[in-house]
C-alpha positions, 0 to 999 in steps of 0.5 A, spaced: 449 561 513 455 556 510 458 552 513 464 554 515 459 559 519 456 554 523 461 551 525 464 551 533 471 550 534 470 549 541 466 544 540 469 541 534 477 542 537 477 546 530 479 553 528 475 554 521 479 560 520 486 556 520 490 555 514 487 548 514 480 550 511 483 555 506 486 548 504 480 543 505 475 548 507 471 547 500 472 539 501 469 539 507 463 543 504 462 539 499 462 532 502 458 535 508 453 537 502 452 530 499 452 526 504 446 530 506 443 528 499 444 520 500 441 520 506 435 521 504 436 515 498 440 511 502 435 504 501 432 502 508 436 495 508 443 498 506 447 495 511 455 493 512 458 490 519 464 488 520 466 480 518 466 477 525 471 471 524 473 467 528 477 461 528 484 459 530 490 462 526 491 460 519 496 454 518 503 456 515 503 454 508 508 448 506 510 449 499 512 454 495 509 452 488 513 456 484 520 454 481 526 459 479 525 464 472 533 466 472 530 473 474 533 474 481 525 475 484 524 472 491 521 466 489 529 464 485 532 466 492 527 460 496 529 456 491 536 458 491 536 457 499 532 451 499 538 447 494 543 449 498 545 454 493 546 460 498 544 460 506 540 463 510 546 467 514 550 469 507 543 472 505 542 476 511 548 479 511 549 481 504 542 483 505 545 488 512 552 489 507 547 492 501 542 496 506 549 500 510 552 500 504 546 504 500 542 507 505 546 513 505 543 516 498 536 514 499 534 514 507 529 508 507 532 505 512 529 507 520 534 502 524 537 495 522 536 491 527 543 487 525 545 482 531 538 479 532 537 477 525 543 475 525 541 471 531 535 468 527 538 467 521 544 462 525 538 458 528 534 457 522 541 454 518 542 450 524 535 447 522 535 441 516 533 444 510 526 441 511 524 444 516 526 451 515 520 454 512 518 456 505 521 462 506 528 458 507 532 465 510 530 469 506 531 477 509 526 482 509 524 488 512 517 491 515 515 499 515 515 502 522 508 501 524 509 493 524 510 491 531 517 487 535 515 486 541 522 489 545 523 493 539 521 500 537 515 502 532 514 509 532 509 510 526 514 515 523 512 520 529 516 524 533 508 523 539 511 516 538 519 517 539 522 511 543 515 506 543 518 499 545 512 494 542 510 489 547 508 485 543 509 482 536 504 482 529 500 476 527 503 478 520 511 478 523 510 472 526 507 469 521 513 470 517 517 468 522 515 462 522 515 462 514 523 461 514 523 469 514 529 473 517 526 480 519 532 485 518 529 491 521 524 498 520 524 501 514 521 509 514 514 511 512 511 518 512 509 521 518 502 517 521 502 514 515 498 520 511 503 522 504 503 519 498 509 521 497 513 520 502 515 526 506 516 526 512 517 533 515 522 530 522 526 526 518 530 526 511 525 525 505 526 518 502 529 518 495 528 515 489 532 509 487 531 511 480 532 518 481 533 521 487 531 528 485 523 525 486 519 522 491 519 514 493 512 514 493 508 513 500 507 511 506 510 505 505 517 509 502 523 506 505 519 499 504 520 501 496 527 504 497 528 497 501 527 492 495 528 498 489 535 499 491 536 491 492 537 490 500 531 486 500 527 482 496 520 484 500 517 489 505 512 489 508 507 496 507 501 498 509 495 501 504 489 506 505 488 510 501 493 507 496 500 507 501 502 501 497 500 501 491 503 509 490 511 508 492 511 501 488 508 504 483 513 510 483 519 506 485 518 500 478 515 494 484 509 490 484 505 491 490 499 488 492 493 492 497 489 485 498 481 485 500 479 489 506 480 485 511 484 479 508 490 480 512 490 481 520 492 487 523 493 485 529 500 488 532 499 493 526 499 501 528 492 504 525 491 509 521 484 508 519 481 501 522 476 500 516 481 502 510 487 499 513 491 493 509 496 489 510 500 487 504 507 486 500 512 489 495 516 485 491 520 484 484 514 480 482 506 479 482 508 471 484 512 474 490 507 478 492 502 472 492 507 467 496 508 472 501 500 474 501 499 467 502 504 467 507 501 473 511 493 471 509 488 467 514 484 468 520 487 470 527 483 471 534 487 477 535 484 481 530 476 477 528 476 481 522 481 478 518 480 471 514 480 469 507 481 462 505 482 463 498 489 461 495 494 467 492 498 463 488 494 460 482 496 456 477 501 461 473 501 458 466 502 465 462 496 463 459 489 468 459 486 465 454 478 466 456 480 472 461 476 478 460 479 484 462 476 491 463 478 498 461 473 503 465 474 509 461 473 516 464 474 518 471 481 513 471 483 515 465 482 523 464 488 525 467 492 521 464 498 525 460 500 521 454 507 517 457 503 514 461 497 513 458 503 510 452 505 505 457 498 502 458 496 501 451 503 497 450 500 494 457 494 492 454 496 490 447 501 485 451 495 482 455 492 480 448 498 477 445 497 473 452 490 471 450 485 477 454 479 479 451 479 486 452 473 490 454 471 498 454 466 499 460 463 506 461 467 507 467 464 508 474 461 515 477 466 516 483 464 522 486 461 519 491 466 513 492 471 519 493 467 523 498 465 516 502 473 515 502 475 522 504 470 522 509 471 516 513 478 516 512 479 524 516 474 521 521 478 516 524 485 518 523 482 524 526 479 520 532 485 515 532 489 522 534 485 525 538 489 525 544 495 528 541 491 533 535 488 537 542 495 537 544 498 545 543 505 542 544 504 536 539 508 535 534 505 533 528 507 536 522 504 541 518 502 537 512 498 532 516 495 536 520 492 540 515 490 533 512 487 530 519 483 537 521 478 536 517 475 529 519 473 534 526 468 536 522 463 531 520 457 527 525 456 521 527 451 521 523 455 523 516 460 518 518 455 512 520 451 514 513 459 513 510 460 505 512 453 504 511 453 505 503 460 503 503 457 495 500 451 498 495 457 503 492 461 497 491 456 493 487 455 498 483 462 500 482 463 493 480 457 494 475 459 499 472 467 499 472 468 491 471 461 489 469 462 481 466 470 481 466 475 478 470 478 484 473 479 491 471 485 495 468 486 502 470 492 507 471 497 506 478 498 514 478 496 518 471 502 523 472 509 522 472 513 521 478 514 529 482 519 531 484 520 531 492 520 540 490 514 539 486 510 536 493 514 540 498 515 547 496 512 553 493 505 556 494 500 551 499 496 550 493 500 547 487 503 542 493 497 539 495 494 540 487 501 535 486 500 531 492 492 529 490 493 528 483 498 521 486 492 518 489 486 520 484 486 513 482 487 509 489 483 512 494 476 509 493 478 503 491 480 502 499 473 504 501 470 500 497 474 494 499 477 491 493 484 488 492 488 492 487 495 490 485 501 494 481 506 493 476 510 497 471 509 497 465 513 502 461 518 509 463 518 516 463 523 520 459 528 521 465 527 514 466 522 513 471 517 508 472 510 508 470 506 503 473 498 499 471 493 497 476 488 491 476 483 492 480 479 485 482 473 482 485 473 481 493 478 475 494 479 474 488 488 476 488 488 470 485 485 473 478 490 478 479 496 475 481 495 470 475 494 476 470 499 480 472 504 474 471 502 473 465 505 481 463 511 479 466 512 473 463 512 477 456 516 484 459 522 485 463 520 492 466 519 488 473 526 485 473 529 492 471 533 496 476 536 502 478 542 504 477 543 510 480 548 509 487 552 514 486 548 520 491 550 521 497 
């Protein structure tokens, strides 16, 4: 008897006959099955439990530590408004102006939230320069699951249409604190659960390089909001690559930090054992500032707390870095743009002083079945209350995506987080072995088309949609910082983008390896130059 066959969708709040199974159904099956076959090999210590922090909240970091490059970056904003240059106010709303202006072509943009940011911006600048922060003014924006207190966060959901948040997220005030100024919520995919973006109650997110494509997801109005230029920054969330995929389709740096790095607190959940919090930006040091910035332990989420720095000494330099290639897995669908791109990429880490070694790549199979299975139980879990709902709202694509999670038992789920710390150590082994961090592709395909991910047969979209996270979802699973970068461009002039992949709480390496490709490249300084849709 299969599986499908002993299922009971009344206990199971599933129907095996649905479309759902004809999608996931052989999915479903399989990880079932492997599971089952690690039980049995699972070592009797095995064992991974939460971190249990606990301290007061992090200090605000006092000093930037970086100067202006001329590349129009965040840091060169800081600086710009630290000397006086520009203000806090004319920043704001020029940042307002670009965003009302832009957003027409490229809906990224939710709701500003124009009157209190200009509030923020005229009580900051009534402050002496000392005392306005790192971040000195500097606009941002936040997707739509980081919470206001007194302003919506509706996660990109109609079941969640008019929510007022009562309270602010760690991450938010931390900025708020830092000298940022918040300019409103940017659009998402729907609960946060599409690599491209798409959300099916609102207008789909474009491309700012090419509005025929997606932005990636689900952090795509963050994306549109720092590609189309209204902010320098934007606030996402990553669990099985939702940072990562619209930087890396949108030509941003964006960095998915160590799993529990960043407090959540204030911050919808989508998986609470995958979520990150983490910036998208024009440069890898921007992304470290702002890392650094939102970085650290907080009594309203004990999970989170790292004291290690994301802003090293940026040198250029990588003389004695050793970088890693794992071949394989990560690179076996890679079509040739791209895969031009990375050996441009890695031939510009050795002129920057990187040894450069192949490893044997990592076996996945099992790193993916943990991810799939642990991230469909608890967003499936999350959403219980209104999944059940025969008027719930949720749109089709993700409800295909959230049903499978109905199927697993405690015992698969347990065994799944059990294993996550040895399946860690042997994908270090394997993928990195003795280097400093590992390069592999961001996406191995070009950037698809909004078509190609919404229409036609069922099965050639969900084919198009699973080939965006082939190089992204295990690595939340396993709990590692990853960054991305572009690197090159397609030949409709799309951006291709590389992932480094470092030990845990090691952004540091990343952040300094990363700039030193940027130092020599000016793919991060490119911008788009398509305004003209409507």
């Amino acid at each position: 008897m299969s599986i499908k066959d002993k299922m009971a969708p009344a206990a199971h709040g599933f129907d095996p006959t649905s479309e759902a199974w004809a999608l996931y159904g052989g999915l479903v099956e399989a990880t079932l099955s492997s599971v089952d076959g690690m039980l049995a090999s699972v070592p009797a210590d095995a064992v991974e439990l939460p971190a249990g922090k606990m301290g007061k909240s992090a200090p605000v970091p006092s000093e930037i530590g970086y100067g202006p490059r001329g590349t129009g970056d965040l840091c060169d904003l800081v600086a710009q408004l630290t000397s006086g240059e520009t203000s806090p106010t004319k920043e704001v709303a020029a940042a307002l102006e670009r965003a009302s202006a832009r957003d027409n072509a490229y809906h990224g943009v939710i709701a500003l939230e124009a009157d209190r940011a200009m509030a923020d911006a005229e009580k900051l600048e009534a402050k002496p320069s000392a005392e306005r922060g790192i971040l000195a003014g500097a606009p941002y924006a936040r997707k739509d699951l980081f919470k206001r207190e007194g302003y919506r966060a509706e996660n990109g959901a109609l079941i969640f249409k008019g929510q007022i948040a009562d309270n602010t997220s760690t991450v938010i005030e931390r900025l708020d604190a830092a000298g940022g100024i918040d300019i409103g919520r940017l659009a998402m995919a729907e609960l946060a659960m599409s690599p491209t973006g798409f959300n099916a109650h609102t207008k789909h997110p474009r491309n700012p390089w090419n509005p025929a494509h997606v932005t990636g997801g689900s952090s795509s109005g963050s994306a549109v909001a720092v590609a189309a230029g209204y902010v320098r920054f934007a606030l996402g969330t990553d669990t099985g690559g939702s940072i990562r995929h619209p930087a890396a389709m949108s030509g941003l740096t964006g960095i998915k930090p160590t799993a529990n790095r960043v407090s959540r607190a204030g911050v919808w959940p989508l998986s609470w054992s995958l979520d990150c919090v983490g910036p998208l930006a024009r440069s890898a040091r921007d992304c470290g500032l702002v890392l650094d910035l939102i970085s650290g332990l907080d009594p309203r989420d004990t999970s989170a707390g790292s004291v290690a720095t994301a802003r090293p000494p940026l040198t250029g330099d990588l003389s004695g870095k050793t970088i890693a290639v794992p071949k394989g897995y990560y690179f076996e669908t890679v079509t040739p743009a791209v895969k031009a791109s990375l050996d441009a990429a890695i031939e510009t880490f050795k002129s920057a002083g990187a040894t450069i070694v192949e490893t044997a790549g990592p076996a996945m199979t099992a790193v993916n079945t943990m991810a799939h299975l642990v991230l469909a139980v608890e967003a499936s879990a999350q959403l219980a209350p209104h999944f059940t709902d025969p008027d719930c709202s949720i749109g089709r694509q993700v409800r295909d995506r959230l049903e499978p999670g109905m199927f697993y038992s405690g015992i698969h789920y347990a065994t799944a987080l059990r294993v996550r710390a040895t399946l860690r150590g042997k994908w270090i082994a394997e993928a990195m072995e003795g280097a400093d961090i590992a390069f592999i592709p961001a996406i191995a395909c070009e950037v698809p088309t909004i078509e190609e991910t919404t229409q036609g047969d069922p099965k050639l979209v969900s084919a198009a949609i699973a080939k965006l996270t082939h190089t992204t979802r295990g690595i939340n699973y396993l709990g590692l910082p990853a960054l991305v970068a572009p690197c090159g461009e397609d030949a409709k002039g799309l951006p291709i983008a590389f992932q480094l992949v470092g030990r845990p709480d090691d952004e540091a390496s990343l952040i300094e390896i990363a700039d030193a490709f940027q130092l020599k490249t000016d793919w991060h300084t490119r911008t788009p130059t398509d305004r003209s849709i409507s």
